[in-house]
Structure formats: structure tokens, C-alpha cells
Steps between C-alpha positions, in 0.01 A plus 500: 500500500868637646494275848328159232837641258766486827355202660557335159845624479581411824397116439620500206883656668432228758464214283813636304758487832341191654543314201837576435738245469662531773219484714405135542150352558543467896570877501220593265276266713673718816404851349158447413408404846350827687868602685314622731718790626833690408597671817451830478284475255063590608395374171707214395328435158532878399861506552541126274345719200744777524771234585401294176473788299858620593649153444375494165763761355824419557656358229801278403536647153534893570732385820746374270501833323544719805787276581615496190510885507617529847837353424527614198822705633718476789329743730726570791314780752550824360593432169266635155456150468315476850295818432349343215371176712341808724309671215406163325385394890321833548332434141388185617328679811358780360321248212345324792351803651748551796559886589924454444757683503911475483626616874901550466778530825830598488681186668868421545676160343774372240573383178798339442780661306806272511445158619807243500620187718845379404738183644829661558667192694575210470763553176307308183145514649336812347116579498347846363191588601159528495471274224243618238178302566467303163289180411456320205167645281394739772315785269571779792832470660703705286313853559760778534243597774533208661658629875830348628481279790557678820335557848241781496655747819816335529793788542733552197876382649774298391641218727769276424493161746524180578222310458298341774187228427226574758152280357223698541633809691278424799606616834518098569768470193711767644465369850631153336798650344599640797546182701661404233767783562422633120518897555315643226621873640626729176434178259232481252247235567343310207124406635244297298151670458232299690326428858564876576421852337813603286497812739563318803806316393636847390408643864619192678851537276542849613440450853803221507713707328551343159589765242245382214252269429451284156165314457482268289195236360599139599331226274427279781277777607268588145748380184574150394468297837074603520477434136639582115594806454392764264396487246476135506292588809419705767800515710814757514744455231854532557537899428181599686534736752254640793456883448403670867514740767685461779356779703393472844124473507487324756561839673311704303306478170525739218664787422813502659513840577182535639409263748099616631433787243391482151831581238298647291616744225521844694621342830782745558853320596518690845193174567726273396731261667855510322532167329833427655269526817287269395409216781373367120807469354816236504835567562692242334540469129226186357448346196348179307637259243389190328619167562747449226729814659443400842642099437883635415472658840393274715693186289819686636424535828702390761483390874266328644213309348183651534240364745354233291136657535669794308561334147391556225419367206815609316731174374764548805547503909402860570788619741452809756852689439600758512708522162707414376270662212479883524225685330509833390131699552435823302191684539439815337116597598291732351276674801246757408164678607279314210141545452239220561181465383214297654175434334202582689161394434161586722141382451304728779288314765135590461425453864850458729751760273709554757562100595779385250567172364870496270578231289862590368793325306832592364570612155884546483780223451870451540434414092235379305299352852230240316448315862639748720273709479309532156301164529364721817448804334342280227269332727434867673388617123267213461382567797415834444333419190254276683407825721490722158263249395231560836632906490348524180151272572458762784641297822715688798687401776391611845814555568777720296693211309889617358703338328902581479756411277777594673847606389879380655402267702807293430756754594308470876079545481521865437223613285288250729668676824507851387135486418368329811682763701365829280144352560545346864217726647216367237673168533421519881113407413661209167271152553809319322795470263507268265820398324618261217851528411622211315166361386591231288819276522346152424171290629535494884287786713594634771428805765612699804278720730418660790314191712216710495479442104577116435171406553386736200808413313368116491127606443619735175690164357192347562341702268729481212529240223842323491677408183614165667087426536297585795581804699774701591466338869490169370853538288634728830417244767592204263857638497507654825551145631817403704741397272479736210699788588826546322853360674610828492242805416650759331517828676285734261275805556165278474624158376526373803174423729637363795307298750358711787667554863174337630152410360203539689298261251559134331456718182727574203781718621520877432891635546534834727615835384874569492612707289651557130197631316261766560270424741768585767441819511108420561525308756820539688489904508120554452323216647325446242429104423635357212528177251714390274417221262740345170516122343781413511707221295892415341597826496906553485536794291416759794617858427654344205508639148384171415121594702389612146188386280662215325550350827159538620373412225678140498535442898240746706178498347452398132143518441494836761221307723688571797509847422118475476467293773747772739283795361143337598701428824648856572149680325264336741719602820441833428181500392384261806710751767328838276176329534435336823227590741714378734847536499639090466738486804544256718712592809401160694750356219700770586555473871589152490770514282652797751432267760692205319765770445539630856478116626838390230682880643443336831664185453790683277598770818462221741810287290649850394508673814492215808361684833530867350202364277195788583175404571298423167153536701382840434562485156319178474217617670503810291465218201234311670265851527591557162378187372211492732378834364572384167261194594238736610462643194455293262150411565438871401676474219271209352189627629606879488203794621341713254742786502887354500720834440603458923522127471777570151652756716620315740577191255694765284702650804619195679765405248615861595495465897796226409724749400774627764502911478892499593578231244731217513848488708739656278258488201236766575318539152349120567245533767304187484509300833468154290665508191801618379778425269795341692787678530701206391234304253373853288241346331376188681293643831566498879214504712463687795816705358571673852501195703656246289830710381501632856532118589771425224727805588481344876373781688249420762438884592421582099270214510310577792449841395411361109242248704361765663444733166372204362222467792414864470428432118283200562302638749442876276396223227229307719374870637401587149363190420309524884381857406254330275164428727 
């Protein structure tokens, strides 16, 4: 009578998902054909059951309230306000069955105290800033807890300078300036956030010598020139500003102060690095401000015109300086030891306890945070109800599934960071991370992993209805197509999904792992492999106090489908990776794209370095045995023997062969041989890290010896993979 009762409710769940609205009568046809196989997967039809059963739960209506909740308060990290999003998160886990509990560090960052920008020359030009952030009919903006703009880890300081205009702060733009004879040494440069992380044009500032650094949000860039502004629409009005940090992750993640250990609450200071020690830490005073108090500035500036690739969208010929306008920066910072909570939630594995899978997402949020991050931790919740629902009919992972809501990742990935390292030993024998940051932005998918994981990133959208009709995969690959990217992506944590540095299949792209949310300390110091999914849409209010519920309401997701759709999405990851036989990987996929990589290095240190170029060969032959072995096994992947805990093994630990024990050049906390953060992007990735920045710094002897670290991890990688007979 139970299994007639289940097989009932599982037609009956079916019938309820496939005939959704958004899935169409081509897709329905699709589904109900046998599908013969999910990889991984023994018993295909077994794992649809659990699959439809899971799908069935999340659900629009209690999304909205979590959001609604969520942001109910500005809830900068470490703040009452952002202790009560961890107990009303930890709620949310226990009442789903997940063993939970609040794990707090001790971790070092700033609030600001005094913030102000002033014009002190030219005589009659006069600008006081930052502006209040103010909109017409916006229900939120005038909290008293809403935070003044300012740059997370930026140094308190007062400079009084010229002002210099220098576009995006690239290492390009300053390398432009200079053949233009513009010296931007002891002047204050006035950069424009985009292209770049907001920490790199800080660090590139400091190493030319310019005293300070203003960032400011251009319109051309995500205000009026993509689009009306709020809260006519979805763009940056004129007093928005960009809240962020400024630290330098891309030499470290987390806690400043404790680059490799675990800051946790009794970490005596005698293990700590001295902030002002800090390879983490700028030098130069930063800060942002909107639009309206950046167009005083640069209407005034003199000399000569700016390149013309470097205007704006402001209503005059942008002009390079310096002066004659002088700006006065005063930064008064408030830098403490502040407590951090993460949310930790475990359902045990009943046969594989000690294989992990993580799904995690931020909680905290330079203010309220309704796209970056809550529509993630909303999606995580519904998620997590979908599990409750199979906890409670009696259903376990095989493997040990967590999920994290982690705390301050916005002043640099720390609760992410500090976590990963206090549990780096169990993490040694983690199957996967799974992360969703920004989950929901507006109607376009999108996704970054490890190569080893796009193939299972395409299958899961295959798998999940899509509000647009059809499938996730359908919408993805639909606007995947040439043509529909943005003129100018915004640089954002996860709002960006740039196309891959190569692409082993004619397939819908999936990005690669940079950096700027909290898979990097997975991956890049763990080795262990990683996604990152988010849809993505017209999304200009960015660290904003404007990303509150009335605008997502109006502009992200209305009717809170995508918030279903991102949860079914995100859910099914985990529960695919928890659940597999056979651990998904592909590393054919995988050693192609390294090949493609090593192949573009080539051609880059044969124009970069002439007949000092060293020989590429090893290292691609190093990629060729990697793929090969990679080849090998993926017969025995699909048609795996009875007993697969060796076969896993060596699956699970390849990922890990990648990583480099002694670390990057000059950046020894990142250890992975293929992807890293770039030094000057932050956020977007560079591949082959080693190599590549060996080749842009010019230094045929670093690159050789970067090649040849790079060899040594390819070859570890196709020994494990090889160890399986």
C-alpha cells in the first residue's frame, strides 16, 4: 500500500512540474521519453523520482517572504542586524532537519567613521560629498542604518590634490597617461568602477605613486546610457554609489590578518600578522561616489582631452588633467576585531560521511543586499526546504551534504575563507563546492566551473523547468548566442559570466573561476572543484542602497520564478554531487581546455618575448597525458564496476594534484596551477596563472620555471587518474 501511495505521488509530482507553464509541449514530449542515463547515475529512473519529488517544493510565494525578511534591515557584517539574518537562517535549517549550528571568528575590517570628498579649487566650483543616496518613493533609503559609502579596507588618511582622470584604473590606463606625459605621482586619481576589480585600480594607483584614489559610477557604464534609471527603471540614479572593498584578494582571501590559519575567536594575536603588515591591505587612501559628485570634478578638468575610448556618458569632453580642480579626501576609518558568524548546516551521509559536498552563499550586505546576495540565500532556503521535504520522508545522501551561509564576504570572502581553512584536512576528501552568490538579477542564466563540471552544469539545466518555457538549457543556450552579451559587462561579484578562455565543446558556454565570491577559497587553496551559477539581467544598483526589495520586486524578479527556478538549479547540484554512484567529472573536457590554454600562452611568449620565448613542449605534453588519461576514463565512468570507492578516489583527488604546494609567485595562499585571480583583473580569471603573468611581466626565466610547475601538476593529475586500473 506505501510503494502503490509513493508511486502515486511521484506521478502525480511529475505531472505537476512537466506541466508547468513554463515547460512547453516539446519539452514535456522530451521528458517522458526513457532519458536513458544521467551520468553518474546506476539507476537513472530512481534518481528522476527523488529529482521530481525535490522540484516539487520550492516555491515562489514563501521566497518572496524570506526576501522580504532578509532585507528587512541594512545588515552590514557584524552588525545586530546581520546576527539576526544568522538566527532566522539557522531557523530555517534546523526546521528542515539539518544538524546547524552558528560558528563565529574574530576577523579584522572597517567601518567608516568620517567620510567626506570636497572641491577646494577652482574658486566658485564647490562639491561636498558623498551625496546622500536619495530617489524619489524609494520605501528604504532613508534608514539611519543605512552605511555611508566608502571602500571596505581602504586606510583612513586625508589627501589634498590635484585631480587626475585615469578611466578604468587598469595598468593599460596608467600606461596611456604616461605617454601622454600626465604624472599622476602625489595626485589623486579619479577612476570609474568597471572592466577591473575596484581593488586593482587602488593597487595599480599605489604602485604609480598617486596619493589617493576616488571611484566613482559612470552612467555610460550601468545609469542612464544602458537604460532609465531608478526608479523609473533598473539603472543607477544620479546619487547611487558602489559600496566595496578594496582589499587585495587577489593576494590573499580572508581575514587579513591571518592568511592560512583559521581567525577564529581564541586565535591569540602573537598568530597574527599586524594589519599594517598586511600583503592584504592598501596603502593609499580610496573611496566611491555617485555620479552627480563626480561630474563637477571632472567638468573642471583641465589639459588634455581624454582618449576618446575613455568618455563617458556625462554631457561634456572628459579631459585627463591634472587640476586645475583640487579635491580634498578625508577618511576617518573605524578598524576593529569584529565577530562573524557563519551558518552551518549538515545532513550526515549514510554511506560516504566523510566525502563532503558544500553548497554555500553569502548572507551579509554593504546594506539591505536583495540581489547581492539575499536572492541567493533565498534560493539556498528554498533549496533546503526541498531536502527538508525528502529528510523527513526518510531519504539520505550518500554523501555528507552542508550547507553555509556565510558571513563578510563583502569586506574580502572571510567567513567563506576562514572556514575552508579551519576544516582544510576534512576538506582534503570534499567531492565539490557549490556556490550561488547573486542568484537572481534578472532572466538570463549563467555559470562558471571547473571544466571538469560544465558538462553537469548543462545536464542540471536540463533538468529544470524555465520560467521563459522549456528548460533552463533551452533559455541558457538561446541567450548564450554571439551577440547578446552586454557592450560593457559590469564588473560584479557574480553578475558577470564571461565567455570562457577556450571551449572544448560547440556547447553553451560555462565562464571559469576567478575570483570575488566564495568558491575561491575551494578551489584555488584547497583544490577542491567548484561552480558558480546566477541569472543575471539590468542590474545597476550594485552595492547600492537602492539593491533593496522594492527594487526587486519591480526590476529582478516579480513573480519570484527565478528565485524558484535558481533554487531547483542550485538544490539538484548538490543533491546530484551527494548522490552519485559515480562522481560526474569529466577531465577529457578538462584537458582540452588546458591544452587550448597552453597553445594561446604559446603564441602570447612567442610575440612577448621574441627568441627568449621557452619551449612550450613539455608542458603541452604534460596536457596531452592529462587529457589522454582523462579520455581513458570515462568509459569507466559510464559503465563503472561493482564497487566504485577507488574509481571516486581518484576522480575526487585529481582536482587536488592541480594544486602547486609552494603556491603562486609572490601570491603563495593560491596554489592552483590553472586558475587564479589576475593580479591586475581581481575578479575576472587568468588561466594558467603562473605562466601567463610570468609572460606579461616579461620574464622568460619566471616563465620557464612557471611552465615547468605547470607540467609537474599535469602530470601528478593524469597519475591519479592512471592509478585507476
Amino acid at each position: 500500500m506505501k510503494t502503490s501511495y509513493m508511486t502515486l505521488l511521484t506521478v502525480a509530482l511529475l505531472l505537476s512540474i512537466f506541466s508547468h507553464p513554463g515547460f512547453p509541449a516539446s519539452s514535456r514530449a522530451d521528458s517522458s521519453k526513457s532519458d536513458t542515463a544521467i551520468f553518474g547515475f546506476r539507476d537513472a529512473a530512481a534518481e528522476r523520482t527523488l529529482e521530481s519529488r525535490f522540484l516539487a517544493v520550492p516555491d515562489p510565494k514563501r521566497a518572496e517572504e524570506h526576501l522580504r525578511t532578509l532585507t528587512k534591515a541594512p545588515h552590514i557584517a557584524g552588525s545586530p542586524e546581520d546576527k539576526a539574518t544568522a538566527d532566522y537562517v539557522a531557523q530555517k535549517f534546523r526546521d528542515a532537519g539539518l544538524a546547524t549550528e552558528i560558528v563565529e571568528y574574530k576577523v579584522w575590517f572597517n567601518y567608516p567613521s568620517e567620510i567626506s570628498v570636497d572641491i577646494t579649487a577652482p574658486a566658485g566650483v564647490s562639491m561636498h560629498g558623498p551625496t546622500r543616496e536619495h530617489v524619489d518613493g524609494d520605501p528604504f533609503q532613508d534608514d539611519p542604518r543605512v552605511v555611508l559609502p566608502y571602500n571596505g579596507m581602504s586606510p583612513s588618511g586625508d589627501v589634498e590634490a590635484d585631480v587626475v582622470y585615469a578611466n578604468y584604473g587598469s595598468p593599460e590606463d596608467f600606461q596611456k597617461l604616461a605617454q601622454m606625459k600626465i604624472d599622476v605621482r602625489g595626485k589623486i586619481v579619479l577612476v570609474r568602477y568597471g572592466q577591473n576589480f575596484r581593488g586593482v585600480k587602488a593597487f595599480v594607483a599605489q604602485e604609480r605613486g598617486a596619493a589617493g584614489v576616488i571611484i566613482y559610477s559612470d552612467p555610460a557604464d550601468d545609469g542612464w546610457k544602458r537604460g532609465d534609471k531608478y526608479p523609473k527603471g533598473p539603472w543607477r540614479p544620479d546619487t547611487g554609489v558602489q559600496r566595496g572593498s578594496i582589499g587585495y584578494m587577489f593576494q590573499f582571501a580572508g581575514d587579513p590578518t591571518t592568511p592560512g590559519i583559521a581567525s577564529t575567536p581564541t586565535l591569540p594575536d602573537s598568530k597574527r600578522t599586524p594589519p599594517d603588515q598586511s600583503a592584504q591591505m592598501p596603502k593609499i587612501p580610496t573611496t566611491p561616489i555617485s555620479y552627480a559628485d563626480a561630474w563637477p570634478i571632472l567638468d573642471h578638468l583641465g589639459g588634455p582631452e581624454s582618449p576618446r575610448e575613455w568618455q563617458g556618458a556625462l554631457p561634456f569632453t572628459y579631459h585627463v588633467g591634472p587640476g586645475p580642480v583640487k579635491v580634498k579626501v578625508h577618511l576617518k576609518q573605524d578598524y576593529a576585531y569584529r565577530t562573524i558568524w557563519d551558518v552551518i548546516g549538515k545532513v550526515q551521509g549514510s554511506e560516504l560521511p566523510d566525502e563532503w559536498v558544500v553548497a554555500g552563499n553569502h548572507r551579509d550586505a554593504w546594506v539591505y543586499g536583495a540581489a547581492d546576495p539575499n536572492s541567493g540565500t533565498t534560493a539556498m532556503l528554498e533549496s533546503i526546504a526541498g531536502v527538508g521535504e525528502l529528510l523527513h520522508s526518510g531519504w539520505k545522501p550518500k554523501r555528507t551534504l552542508i550547507f553555509a551561509s556565510w558571513d563578510a564576504e563583502e569586506e574580502g570572502l572571510i567567513g567563506s575563507t576562514e572556514w575552508g581553512e579551519q576544516n582544510a584536512a576534512a576538506l582534503a576528501r570534499a567531492v565539490a563546492y557549490v556556490n550561488v552568490d547573486v542568484a537572481v538579477s534578472g532572466p538570463k542564466f549563467g555559470a562558471s566551473s571547473v571544466p571538469s563540471l560544465k558538462q553537469f552544469l548543462r545536464d542540471i539545466t536540463r533538468a529544470v523547468p524555465s520560467p521563459q518555457g522549456g528548460t533552463v538549457y533551452d533559455s541558457w543556450r538561446k541567450t548564450s548566442q554571439t551577440g547578446n552579451e552586454p557592450v560593457t559587462p559590469q564588473e560584479t561579484s557574480t553578475t558577470t559570466f564571461r565567455m570562457p578562455a577556450a571551449q572544448a565543446h560547440p556547447d553553451v558556454p560555462v565562464g571559469d573561476l576567478g575570483s570575488g565570491s566564495d568558491y575561491t577559497v575551494f578551489l584555488q587553496h584547497l583544490g577542491v572543484p567548484s561552480t558558480d551559477i546566477g541569472s543575471t539581467g539590468s542590474y545597476g544598483v550594485y552595492h547600492s542602497t537602492f539593491d533593496d526589495f522594492t527594487w526587486f520586486k519591480k526590476f529582478g524578479d516579480p513573480d519570484f520564478l527565478y528565485e524558484q527556478q535558481m533554487a531547483r538549479v542550485f538544490g539538484l547540484e548538490a543533491m546530484r554531487l551527494a548522490g552519485a554512484d559515480v562522481l560526474p567529472f569529466d577531465y577529457e573536457e578538462y584537458g582540452k581546455e588546458i591544452a587550448a590554454y597552453i597553445d594561446a600562452a604559446k603564441k602570447r611568449a612567442d610575440a612577448k618575448l621574441g627568441v627568449h620565448a621557452p619551449d612550450f613542449g613539455p608542458a603541452a605534453e604534460a596536457a596531452k597525458h592529462f587529457q589522454e588519461a582523462g579520455t581513458k576514463i570515462l568509459p569507466k565512468e559510464k559503465s563503472p564496476a561493482p564497487d566504485t570507492a577507488r574509481l571516486n578516489r581518484a576522480l575526487r583527488d585529481t582536482e587536488t594534484a592541480l594544486l602547486i604546494p609552494e603556491g603562486l609567485p609572490n601570491r603563495p595562499w593560491y596554489h592552483h596551477a590553472i586558475y587564479a585571480p589576475g593580479q591586475y583583473t581581481g575578479y575576472a580569471a587568468v588561466v594558467i596563472p603562473g605562466v601567463n603573468e610570468a609572460i606579461d611581466a616579461g620574464d622568460a626565466e619566471r616563465t620557464q620555471q612557471q611552465l615547468a610547475a605547470l607540467a609537474g601538476a599535469l602530470h601528478r593529475a593524469a597519475k591519479v587518474l592512471e592509478s585507476y586500473h
